[in-house]
Every structure is written in C-alpha cells, then in structure tokens.
N, C-alpha and C positions, 0 to 999 in steps of 0.2 A: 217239279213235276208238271205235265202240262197236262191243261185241263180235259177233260173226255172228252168224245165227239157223240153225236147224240144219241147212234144206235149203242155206242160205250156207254153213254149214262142211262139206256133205257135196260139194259142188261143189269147191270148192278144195281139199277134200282128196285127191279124184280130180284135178284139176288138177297140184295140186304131185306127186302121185303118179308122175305120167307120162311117162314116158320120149319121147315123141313127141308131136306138137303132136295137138290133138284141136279137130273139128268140133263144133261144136253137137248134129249129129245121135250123133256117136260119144260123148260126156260124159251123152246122155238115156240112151242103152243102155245107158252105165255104169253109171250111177243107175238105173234100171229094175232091174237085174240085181239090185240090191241091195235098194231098195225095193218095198216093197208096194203095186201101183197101186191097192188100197182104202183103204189106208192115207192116202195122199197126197188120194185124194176127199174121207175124210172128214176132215183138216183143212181143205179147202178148204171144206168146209160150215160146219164151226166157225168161220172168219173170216167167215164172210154172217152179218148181219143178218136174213137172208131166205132160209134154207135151202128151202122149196117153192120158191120162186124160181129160185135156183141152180140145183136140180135139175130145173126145166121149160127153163132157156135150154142144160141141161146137154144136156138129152133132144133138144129143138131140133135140135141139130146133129148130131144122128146120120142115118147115112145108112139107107135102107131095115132092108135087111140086118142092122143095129146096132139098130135100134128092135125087129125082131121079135126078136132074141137078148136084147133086155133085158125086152119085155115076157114071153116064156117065164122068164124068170128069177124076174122078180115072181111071174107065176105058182106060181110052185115055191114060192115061201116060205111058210114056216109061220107062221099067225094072229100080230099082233102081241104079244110076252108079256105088254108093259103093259097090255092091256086085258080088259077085266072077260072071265071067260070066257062064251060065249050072246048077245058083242052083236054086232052087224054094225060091221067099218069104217067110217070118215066117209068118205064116197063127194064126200063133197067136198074132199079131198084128193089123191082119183085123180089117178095120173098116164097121159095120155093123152096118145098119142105119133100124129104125123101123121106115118104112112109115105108117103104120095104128093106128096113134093114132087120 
C-alpha cells in the first residue's frame, strides 16, 4: 500500500480523530479551519500543466459578485517583483473575468 499524500493524511487524520460520524460538508470545515485556502490554490496550480489555464477555468466559475471581489484584489497588488522595474505587464496574460453570465 502506498503511503498517503498530505491532503490524504490530513483527511483521515480528522476522520480517525472524530468522535462522531462527519459529512463531507463537516470534514471540508475541518480542513478549512486548519488549512490555508491560498495555500491549497496554489498547489493546485503546481499540479497544472497549464497554470493560466487553471486560473481562467478557476475565474470562469465565479459568480458575479466573486469576479468583482477578485478583480479589486488584482487590482490592489503590487507590480509583479520579477520584472524589470519601468516595464509594462504582458497584457497578454490579463486575466479577464465575464461578470454577466
């Protein structure tokens, strides 16, 4: 048997923890409480192939409300550190979110 991988032992170890049976939705709370939901994105970009990708099907499913809170957040951030200081972002990697579905 091969050994778990972390989100697998952080599961069962809430599991076997528990004193009372837990729902799917009560074992996510669990784990939320504990983990960092930036944390868990950005391994989920590190297993893509295709991190712009992921983060366009990510943006996708946001609902209204979710897309103007993300795009004020982009907003806010400060100039990428890796890049030269004086030049413009690649504008061809903008992420561009369709509120009106």
């Amino acid at each position: 048997m091969r050994a778990f991988g972390e989100l697998e032992s952080d599961i069962m170890r809430v599991v076997w923890a528990s004193e009372e049976s837990l729902s799917i939705q009560r074992l996510t709370d669990v784990l939320n409480e504990e983990r960092y939901t930036a944390e868990l994105m950005e391994q989920a970009l590190a297993s893509s192939s295709d991190r712009a990708n992921a983060l366009l099907h990510f943006a996708g499913r946001l609902d209204a409300e979710e897309a103007v809170a993300l795009r004020k957040a982009l907003d806010t951030m400060p100039p990428d550190r890796n890049s030269d200081p004086g030049t413009e972002p690649d504008r061809d990697t903008d992420l561009v979110l369709d509120t009106d579905h």
